[in-house]
N, C-alpha and C positions, 0 to 999 in steps of 0.2 A: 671778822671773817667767818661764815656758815658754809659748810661744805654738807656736801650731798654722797651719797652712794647709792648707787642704784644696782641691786647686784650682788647682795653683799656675800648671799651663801656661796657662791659660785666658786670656782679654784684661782678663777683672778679678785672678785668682790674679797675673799679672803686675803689675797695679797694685798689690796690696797690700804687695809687694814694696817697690816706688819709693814710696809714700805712707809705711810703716814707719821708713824711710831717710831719706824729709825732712822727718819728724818727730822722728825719733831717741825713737822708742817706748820707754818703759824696761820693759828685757826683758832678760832671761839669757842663751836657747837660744831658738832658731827652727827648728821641724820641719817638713818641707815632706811632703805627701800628695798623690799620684792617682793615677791610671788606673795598671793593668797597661801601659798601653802608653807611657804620660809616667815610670813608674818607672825610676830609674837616670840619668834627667835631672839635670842639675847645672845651681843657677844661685849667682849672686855674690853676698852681701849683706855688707855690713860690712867687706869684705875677706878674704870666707869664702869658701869652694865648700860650696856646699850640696847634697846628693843627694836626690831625691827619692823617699820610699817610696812602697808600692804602698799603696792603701788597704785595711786588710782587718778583720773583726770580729774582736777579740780586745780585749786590755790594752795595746794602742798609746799610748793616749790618758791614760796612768797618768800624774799627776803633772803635766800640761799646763793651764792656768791658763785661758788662752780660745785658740777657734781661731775660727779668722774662716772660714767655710765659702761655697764657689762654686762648686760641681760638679752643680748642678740641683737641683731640687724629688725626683727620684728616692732620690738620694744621699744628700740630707738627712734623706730619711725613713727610708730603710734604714741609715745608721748614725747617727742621731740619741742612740742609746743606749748605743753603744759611745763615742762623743765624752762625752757628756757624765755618765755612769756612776761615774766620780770626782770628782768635781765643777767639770770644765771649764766654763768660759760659752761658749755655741756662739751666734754672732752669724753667724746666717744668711743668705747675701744671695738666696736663694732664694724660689719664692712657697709653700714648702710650709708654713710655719707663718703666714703674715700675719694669716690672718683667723680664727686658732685662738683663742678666748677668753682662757686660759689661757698667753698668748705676748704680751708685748708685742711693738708695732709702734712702732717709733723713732725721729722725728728729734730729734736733739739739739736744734739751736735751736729747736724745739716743745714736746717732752715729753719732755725725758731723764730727768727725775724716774721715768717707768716701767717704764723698763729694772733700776729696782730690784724692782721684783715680778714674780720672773720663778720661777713655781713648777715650770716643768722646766727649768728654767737652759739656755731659748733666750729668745734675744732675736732677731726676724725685722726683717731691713732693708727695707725698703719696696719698691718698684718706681721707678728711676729717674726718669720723669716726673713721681709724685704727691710725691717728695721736693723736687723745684725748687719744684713751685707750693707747697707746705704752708712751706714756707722765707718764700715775697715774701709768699705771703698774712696769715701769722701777724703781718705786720706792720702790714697793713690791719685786721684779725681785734684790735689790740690800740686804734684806735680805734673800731672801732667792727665790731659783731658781722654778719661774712658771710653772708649767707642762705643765697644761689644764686652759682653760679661755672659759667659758659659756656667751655671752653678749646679752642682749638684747638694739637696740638701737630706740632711740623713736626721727627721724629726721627730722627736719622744713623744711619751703617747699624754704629756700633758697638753702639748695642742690639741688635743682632743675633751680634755676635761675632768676635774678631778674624778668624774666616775669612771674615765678611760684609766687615770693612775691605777685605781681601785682594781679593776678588772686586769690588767696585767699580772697587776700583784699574785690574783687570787688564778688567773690561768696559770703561772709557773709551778704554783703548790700545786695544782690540782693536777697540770701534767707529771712531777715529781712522784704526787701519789697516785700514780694508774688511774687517772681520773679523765673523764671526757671533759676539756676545757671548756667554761661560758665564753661564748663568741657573740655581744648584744652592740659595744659602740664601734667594733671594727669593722669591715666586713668578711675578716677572716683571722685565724689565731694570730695575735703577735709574738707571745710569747716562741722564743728559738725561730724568732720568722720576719721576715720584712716584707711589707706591702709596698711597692711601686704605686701606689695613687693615694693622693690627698684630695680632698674634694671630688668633684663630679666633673667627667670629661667635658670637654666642650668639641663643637664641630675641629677644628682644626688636630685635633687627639694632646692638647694639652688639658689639664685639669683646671677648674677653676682660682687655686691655688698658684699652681706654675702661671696662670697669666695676672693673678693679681702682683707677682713679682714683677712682670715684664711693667705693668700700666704703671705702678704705684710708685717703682723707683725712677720713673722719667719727672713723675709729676712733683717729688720730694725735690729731687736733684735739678728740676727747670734744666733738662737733659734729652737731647734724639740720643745717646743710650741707648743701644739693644740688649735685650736680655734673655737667653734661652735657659731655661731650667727644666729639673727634673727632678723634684720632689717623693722623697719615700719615707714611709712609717717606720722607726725600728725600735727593738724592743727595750729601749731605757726608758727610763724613769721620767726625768727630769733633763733639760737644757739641751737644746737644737746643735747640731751641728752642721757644718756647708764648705764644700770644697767649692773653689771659685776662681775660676780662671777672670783676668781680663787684660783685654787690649788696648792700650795706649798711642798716644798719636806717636811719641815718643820712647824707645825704648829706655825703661828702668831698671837701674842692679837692683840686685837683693840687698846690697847694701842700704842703697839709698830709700827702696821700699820701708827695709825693717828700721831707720831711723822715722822714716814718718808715719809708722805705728807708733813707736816708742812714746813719740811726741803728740800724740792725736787726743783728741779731749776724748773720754769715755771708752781707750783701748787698755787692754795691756796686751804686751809684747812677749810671747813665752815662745821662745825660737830660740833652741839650744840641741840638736839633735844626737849630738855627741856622747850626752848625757841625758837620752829619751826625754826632753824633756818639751811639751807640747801640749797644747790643750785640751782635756777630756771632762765628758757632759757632767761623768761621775764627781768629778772635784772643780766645777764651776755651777753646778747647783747650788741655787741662794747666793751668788754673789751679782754687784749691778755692771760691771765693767761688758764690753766683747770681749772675748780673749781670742788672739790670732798668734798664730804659728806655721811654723813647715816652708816659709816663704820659699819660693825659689823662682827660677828662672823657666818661661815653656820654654821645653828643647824643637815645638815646632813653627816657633815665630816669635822673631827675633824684638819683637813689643809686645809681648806675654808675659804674664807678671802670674805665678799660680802660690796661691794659701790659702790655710783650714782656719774658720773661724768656729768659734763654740759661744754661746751665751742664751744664760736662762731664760727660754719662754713667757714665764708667766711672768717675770720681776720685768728684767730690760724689755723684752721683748711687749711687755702689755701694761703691767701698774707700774713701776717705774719709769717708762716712757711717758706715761698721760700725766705724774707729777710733778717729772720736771718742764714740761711745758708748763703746768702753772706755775712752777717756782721762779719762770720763765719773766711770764705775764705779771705775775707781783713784784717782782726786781725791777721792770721797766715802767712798772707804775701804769699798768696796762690793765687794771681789772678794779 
């Protein structure tokens, strides 16, 4: 088994890295890929130095089994065919194929079944947010059929990238010390601040963001699902969090709810309010689970189901997700 990265500098290429490792992926060779300017880069895996090549179109890619690709929607699509021209599986984590017919869209604990019909051998990883709620949802979704889903999500500045981590950082010291903060990946301070828009509006005044929820979780879930969101930037660190209403054909207790989290492949259940206890980004940073909490009852309709989910951006939400889909694809003797 020869596996690929494409990406590697990046704040998820680095994850894939660390998620590979403690997993202990079974694999052969690991070939790392990017930029002209990341080329020549060396990082450690297994107790290796590994060098980074430059990405370039040609027969690179001869012989490589899957590459897990994070170098943007650009990249993806301009060497889409040099990756996968031998018959690598390119597991995308980019938005350039999601909403391609002809491409599945994957979460494992959902539809990993579809990552087998994959007639140009990409499989596209989702958008970090719509992978959290399709995750706690599916578990509501398996009592009783979701209509509509209301979510509000409250998302760290790692979806923006480790130079957005960076930049946070370096605005809180510099507000601290009477200092004019750098404002370069946001469009305005985070630090002590939330931004109400992720991505770029679109006609209708949602973001390109909020409607990649709306598209992406109908097409994971094979779901008419509606889904209304409302996406904002806030000043943590690390791991997304989402308040999330939904509607049921059927109304569900809490009870019944927080048992079919308990029981949900890839949740944990941390719903104890008695003794504050509930899910925060600060102490689900680095771990692979969704963590959900807060269940309760909507007091404005009587098949409303409202809870807080929490779970890491870069791991579950991006190299975690595109691994176990292969881990996926190799158990079923699919690759």
């Amino acid at each position: 088994m020869k596996v690929a990265i494409v990406g590697t500098s990046g704040a998820v290429g680095q994850e894939f890295l660390r998620v590979l490792a403690e997993r202990n992926f079974p694999m052969d060779e690991l070939v790392l890929f990017g930029s002209s300017r990341s080329a020549g880069s060396e990082y450690e895996f297994r107790g290796k130095k590994l060098v980074v090549q430059e990405l370039k179109h040609g027969d690179d890619f001869k012989g490589v089994d899957i590459a897990f690709t994070s170098a943007g929607a650009g990249i993806s699509k301009e060497f889409a065919a040099d990756i996968t021209k031998f018959g690598a599986v390119m597991i995308d984590n980019s938005s350039a194929f999601r909403m391609d017919t002809d491409v599945p869209l994957v979460v494992p604990e959902v539809n990993a079944a579809d990552a087998k019909n994959r007639p140009r051998n990409i499989i596209a990883n989702p958008n970090c947010t719509t992978i959290q709620m399709v995750v706690a949802l599916q578990a509501i979704e398996n009592l009783s059929h979701v209509k509509r889903v209301h979510v509000s999500t409250y998302q760290a500045a790692s979806g923006a990238g480790a130079a957005a981590m960076d930049e946070l950082e370096l605005q809180y010291r510099q507000v601290l010390n009477g200092e004019t903060p750098t404002v370069s990946k946001f469009a305005y301070q985070l630090a002590y601040n939330l931004i109400p828009q992720i991505d770029v509006f679109t006609d209708n005044g949602y973001t390109k963001e909020e409607m990649k929820m709306y598209h992406e979780t109908r097409k994971i879930m094979h779901s008419d699902i509606e889904v209304s969101a409302m996406c904002v930037r806030v000043p943590s660190l690390r791991a997304h969090s989402e308040a999330i209403w939904a509607e049921t054909e059927r109304p569900i207790s809490v009870e019944e709810a927080q048992a079919a989290f308990a029981k949900a492949t890839g949740v944990i259940l941390q719903d104890n309010p008695a003794q504050k206890e509930y899910p925060m980004p600060l102490f689900v940073a680095g771990k692979d689970p969704v963590y959900v909490g807060r269940v309760k009852k909507d007091l404005a309709n009587p098949n409303g189901i409202f809870f807080w989910t929490v779970s890491d951006q870069i791991k579950k939400g991006a190299a975690l997700n595109a691994v176990q889909i292969a881990e996926y694809l190799i158990a079923e003797g699919n690759i």
